[in-house]
C-alpha positions as CSV (number, residue, x, y, z in Angstrom):
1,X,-19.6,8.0,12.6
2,X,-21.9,9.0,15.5
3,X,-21.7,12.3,17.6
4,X,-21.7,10.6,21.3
5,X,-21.4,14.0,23.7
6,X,-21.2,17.6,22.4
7,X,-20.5,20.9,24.1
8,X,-18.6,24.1,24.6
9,X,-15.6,21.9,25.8
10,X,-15.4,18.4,24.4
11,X,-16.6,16.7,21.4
12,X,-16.6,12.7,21.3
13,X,-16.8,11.0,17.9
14,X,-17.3,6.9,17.3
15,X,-17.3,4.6,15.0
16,X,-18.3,0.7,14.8
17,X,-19.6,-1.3,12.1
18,X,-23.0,-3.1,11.9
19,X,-23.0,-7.0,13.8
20,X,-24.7,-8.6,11.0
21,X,-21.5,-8.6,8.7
22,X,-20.1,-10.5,11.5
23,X,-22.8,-12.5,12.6
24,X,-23.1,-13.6,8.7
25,X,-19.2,-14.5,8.0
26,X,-19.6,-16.7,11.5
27,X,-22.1,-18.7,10.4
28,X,-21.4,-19.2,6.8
29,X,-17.8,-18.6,5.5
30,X,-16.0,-20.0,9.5
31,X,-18.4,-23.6,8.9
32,X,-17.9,-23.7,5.4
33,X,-14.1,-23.5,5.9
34,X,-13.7,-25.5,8.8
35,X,-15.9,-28.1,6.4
36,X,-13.1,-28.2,3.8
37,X,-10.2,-28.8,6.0
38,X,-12.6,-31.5,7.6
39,X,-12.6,-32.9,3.7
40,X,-9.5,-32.5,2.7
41,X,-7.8,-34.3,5.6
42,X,-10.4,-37.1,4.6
43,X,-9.6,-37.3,1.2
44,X,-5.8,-37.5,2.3
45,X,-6.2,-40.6,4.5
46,X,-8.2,-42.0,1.3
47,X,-5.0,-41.4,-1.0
48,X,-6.4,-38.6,-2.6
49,X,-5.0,-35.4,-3.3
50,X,-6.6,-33.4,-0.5
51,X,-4.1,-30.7,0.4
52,X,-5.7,-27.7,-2.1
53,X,-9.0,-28.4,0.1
54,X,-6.7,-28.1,3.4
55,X,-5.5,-25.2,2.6
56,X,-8.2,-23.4,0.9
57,X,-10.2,-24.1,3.9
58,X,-7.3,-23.1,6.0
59,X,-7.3,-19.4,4.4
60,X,-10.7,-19.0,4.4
61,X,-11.2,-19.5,8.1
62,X,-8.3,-16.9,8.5
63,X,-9.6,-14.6,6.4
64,X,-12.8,-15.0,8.2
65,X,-11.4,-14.6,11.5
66,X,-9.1,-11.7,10.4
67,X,-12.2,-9.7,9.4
68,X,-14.1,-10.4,12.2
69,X,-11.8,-9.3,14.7
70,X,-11.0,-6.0,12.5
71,X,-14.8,-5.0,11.4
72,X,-15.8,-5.4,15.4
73,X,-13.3,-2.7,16.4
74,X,-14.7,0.9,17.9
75,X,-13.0,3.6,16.8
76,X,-13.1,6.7,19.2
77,X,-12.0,10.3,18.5
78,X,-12.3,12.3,21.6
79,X,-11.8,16.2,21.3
80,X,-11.1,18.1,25.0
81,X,-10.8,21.9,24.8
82,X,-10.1,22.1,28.5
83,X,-6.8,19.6,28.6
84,X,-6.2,20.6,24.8
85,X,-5.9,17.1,23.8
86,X,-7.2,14.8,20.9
87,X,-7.0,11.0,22.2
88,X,-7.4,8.7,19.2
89,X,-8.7,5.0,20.3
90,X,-9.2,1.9,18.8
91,X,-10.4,-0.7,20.9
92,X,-12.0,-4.8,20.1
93,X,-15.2,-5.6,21.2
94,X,-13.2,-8.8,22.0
95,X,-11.7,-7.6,25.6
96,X,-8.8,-10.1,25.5
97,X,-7.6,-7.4,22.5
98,X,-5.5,-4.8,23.5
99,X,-6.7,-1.3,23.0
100,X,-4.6,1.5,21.1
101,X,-4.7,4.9,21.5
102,X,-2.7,8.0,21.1
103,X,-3.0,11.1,22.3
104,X,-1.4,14.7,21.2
105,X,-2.6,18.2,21.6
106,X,-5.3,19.8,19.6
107,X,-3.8,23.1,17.9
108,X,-1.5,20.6,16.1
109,X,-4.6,20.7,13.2
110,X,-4.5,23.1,10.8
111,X,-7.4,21.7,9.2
112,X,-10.0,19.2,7.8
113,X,-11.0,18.4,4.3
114,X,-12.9,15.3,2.8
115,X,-10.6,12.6,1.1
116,X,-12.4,10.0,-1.4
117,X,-10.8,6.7,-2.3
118,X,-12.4,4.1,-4.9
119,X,-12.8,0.7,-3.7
120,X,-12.4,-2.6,-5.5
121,X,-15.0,-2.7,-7.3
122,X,-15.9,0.6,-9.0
123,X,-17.8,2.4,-5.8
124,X,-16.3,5.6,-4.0
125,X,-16.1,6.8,0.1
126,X,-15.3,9.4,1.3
127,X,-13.6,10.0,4.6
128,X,-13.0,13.2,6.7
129,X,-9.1,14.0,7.0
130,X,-7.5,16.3,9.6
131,X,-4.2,17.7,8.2
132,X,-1.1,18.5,10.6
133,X,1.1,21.4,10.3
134,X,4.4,21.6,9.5
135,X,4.5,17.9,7.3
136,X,1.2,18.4,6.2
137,X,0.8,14.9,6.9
138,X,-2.8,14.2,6.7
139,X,-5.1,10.8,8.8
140,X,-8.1,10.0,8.1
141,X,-11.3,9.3,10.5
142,X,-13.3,6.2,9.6
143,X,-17.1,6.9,9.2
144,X,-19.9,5.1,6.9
145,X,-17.8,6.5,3.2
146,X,-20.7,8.3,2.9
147,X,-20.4,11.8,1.2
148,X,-22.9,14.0,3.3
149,X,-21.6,11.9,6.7
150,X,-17.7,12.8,6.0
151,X,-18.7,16.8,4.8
152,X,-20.8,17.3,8.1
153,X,-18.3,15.4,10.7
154,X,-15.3,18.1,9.0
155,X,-17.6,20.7,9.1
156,X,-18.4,19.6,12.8
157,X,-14.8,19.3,14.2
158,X,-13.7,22.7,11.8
159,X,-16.3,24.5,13.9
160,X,-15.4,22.9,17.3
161,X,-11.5,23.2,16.8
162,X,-12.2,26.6,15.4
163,X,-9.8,25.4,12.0
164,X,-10.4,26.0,8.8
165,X,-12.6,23.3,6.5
166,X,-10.8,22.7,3.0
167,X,-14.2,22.2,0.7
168,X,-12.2,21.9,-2.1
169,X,-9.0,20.0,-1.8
170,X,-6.9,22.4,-4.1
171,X,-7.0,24.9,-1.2
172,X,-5.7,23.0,1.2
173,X,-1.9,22.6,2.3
174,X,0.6,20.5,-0.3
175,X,2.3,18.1,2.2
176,X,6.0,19.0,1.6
177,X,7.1,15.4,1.0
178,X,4.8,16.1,-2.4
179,X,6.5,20.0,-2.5
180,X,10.0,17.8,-2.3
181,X,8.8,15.4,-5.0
182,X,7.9,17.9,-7.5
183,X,10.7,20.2,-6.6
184,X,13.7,18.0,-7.0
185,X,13.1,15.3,-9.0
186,X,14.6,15.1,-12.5
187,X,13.2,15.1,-15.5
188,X,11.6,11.8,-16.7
189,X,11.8,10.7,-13.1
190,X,9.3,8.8,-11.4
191,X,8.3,9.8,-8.0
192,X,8.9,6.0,-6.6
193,X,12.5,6.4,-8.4
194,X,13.0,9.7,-6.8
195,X,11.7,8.5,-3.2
196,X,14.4,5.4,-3.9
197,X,17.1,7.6,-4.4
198,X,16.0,9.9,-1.3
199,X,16.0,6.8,0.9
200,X,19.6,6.0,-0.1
201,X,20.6,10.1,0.3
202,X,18.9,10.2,3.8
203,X,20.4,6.7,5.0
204,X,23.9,8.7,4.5
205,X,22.9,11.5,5.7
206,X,21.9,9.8,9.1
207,X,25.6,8.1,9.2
208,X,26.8,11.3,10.0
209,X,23.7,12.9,11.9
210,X,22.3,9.6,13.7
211,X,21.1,12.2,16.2
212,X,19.3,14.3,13.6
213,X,15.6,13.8,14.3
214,X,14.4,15.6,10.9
215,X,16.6,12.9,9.0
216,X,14.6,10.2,11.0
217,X,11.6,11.6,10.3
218,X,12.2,12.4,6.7
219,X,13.6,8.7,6.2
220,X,10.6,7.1,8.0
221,X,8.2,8.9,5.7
222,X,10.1,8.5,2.5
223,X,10.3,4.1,3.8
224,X,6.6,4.3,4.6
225,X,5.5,6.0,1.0
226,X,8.4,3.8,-1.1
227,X,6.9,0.5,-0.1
228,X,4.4,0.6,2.7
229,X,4.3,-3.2,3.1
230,X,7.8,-4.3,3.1
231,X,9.4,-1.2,5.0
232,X,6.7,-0.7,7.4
233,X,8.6,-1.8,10.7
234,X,11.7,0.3,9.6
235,X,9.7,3.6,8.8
236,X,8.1,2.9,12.3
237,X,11.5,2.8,14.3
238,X,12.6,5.9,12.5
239,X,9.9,8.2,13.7
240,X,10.0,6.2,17.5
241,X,13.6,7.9,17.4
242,X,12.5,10.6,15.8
243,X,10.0,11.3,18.3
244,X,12.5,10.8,21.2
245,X,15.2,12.9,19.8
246,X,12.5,15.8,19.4
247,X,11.5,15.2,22.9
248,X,15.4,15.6,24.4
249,X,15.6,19.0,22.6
250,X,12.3,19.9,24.8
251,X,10.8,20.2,21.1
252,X,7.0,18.9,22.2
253,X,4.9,19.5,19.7
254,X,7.1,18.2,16.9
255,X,7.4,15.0,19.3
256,X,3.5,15.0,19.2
257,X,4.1,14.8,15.6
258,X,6.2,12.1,15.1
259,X,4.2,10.2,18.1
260,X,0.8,10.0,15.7
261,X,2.5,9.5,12.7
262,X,4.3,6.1,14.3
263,X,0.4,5.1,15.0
264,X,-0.5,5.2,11.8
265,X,1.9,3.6,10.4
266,X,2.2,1.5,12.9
267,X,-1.5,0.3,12.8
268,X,-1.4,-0.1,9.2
269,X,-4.1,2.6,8.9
């Protein structure tokens, strides 16, 4: 993560990863993939089992492709005092991609603290977070995982924002779907049993409130964090009506809310 511009009103933030990945999956893994299909059609007109090599060569071109076009995305946070605004963009250095963005105003961040997640094999990043009030629904901002990188980028936007920075992450805000969690579930439960039955209580619950945009945000939330994969698209038209619903009761800031939480979950970030 790179500090781009930096004054009294606006702060810009970006992000992109290093060409050579790129450059070396293009001309390695894409040939070497292509060269399997290549084989295993061959081996097929020869009568010989050739469809594993099809297919494997298939995937890994996929794969291949998948990561180029997702490590050559630039990330840009850009923080405006004057128009009190945070616009969030990810854009493709390929310009046939379209670019995403959302916007939403800046005194909706309570505050910052560092995250750290372990990867696959063994290492640990570490990632600046900004937290958002009443949910205490939290997002990351990509930079390098590095520990001193994340700790001075918070420290940068706490000072900027005027918010406060969470060093240690027992002093920050409990996101009240975890307050729910602990509150209510019983004895023995599991917290994926618990969220199961709270999707089943909420879906009621909307039958007789469909205009009820806390229900469609809870319910969106408790979809996204019960199975992320498979309810993904449901959670996301949730908090879409969510966010509309908020916006007819002239409600804009829990709108704004519900408006970046659909982009993240939305995005698959």
């Amino acid at each position: 993560m790179k500090i781009i511009e930096q004054n009294q009103h606006r702060l810009l933030l970006r992000f992109q990863k290093s060409l050579w990945g790129v450059l070396l999956i293009s001309i390695t893994l894409i040939p070497f993939g292509l060269f399997l299909c290549l084989l295993g059609l061959v081996l097929q007109r020869a009568d010989y089992p050739g469809i594993i090599a099809v297919v494997s060569g298939c995937v890994m071109v996929a794969i291949s492709l998948y990561t180029i076009i997702k490590d050559t995305e630039i990330t840009t946070y850009t923080f405006d005092k004057a128009k009190n605004s945070i616009l969030w963009e990810r854009q493709n250095r390929f310009k046939i991609l379209q670019t995403k963005s959302v916007e939403f105003p800046c005194h909706l961040i309570s505050g910052i603290e560092v995250e750290y997640f372990s990867g696959s094999e063994g290492g640990i990043s570490f990632y600046p977070r900004l937290i958002l009030p009443s949910i205490y629904w939290r997002f990351y901002l990509k930079s390098d995982g590095s520990y001193e990188s994340a700790v001075s980028i918070a420290k940068t936007i706490a000072q900027f924002l005027d918010i406060p920075y969470f060093a240690n992450k027992s002093e920050a805000p409990t996101s009240t779907l975890d307050m729910k969690i602990w509150a209510n579930r019983e004895p023995g439960q599991s917290s994926w049993q618990y969220l199961e039955n709270q999707v089943e209580r909420l879906r009621q619950q909307l039958e007789h409130h469909p205009n009820d945009p806390d229900i469609h945000q809870d319910l969106g939330i408790s979809l996204y964090y019960r199975n992320r994969c498979i309810h993904r698209k449901e959670a996301v038209t949730h908090l879409q009506q969510a966010e509309r619903l908020f916006e007819s009761r002239e409600d804009s800031d829990r709108a704004a809310i519900a408006r970046v939480m659909t982009a993240i979950i939305s995005w698959n970030y």
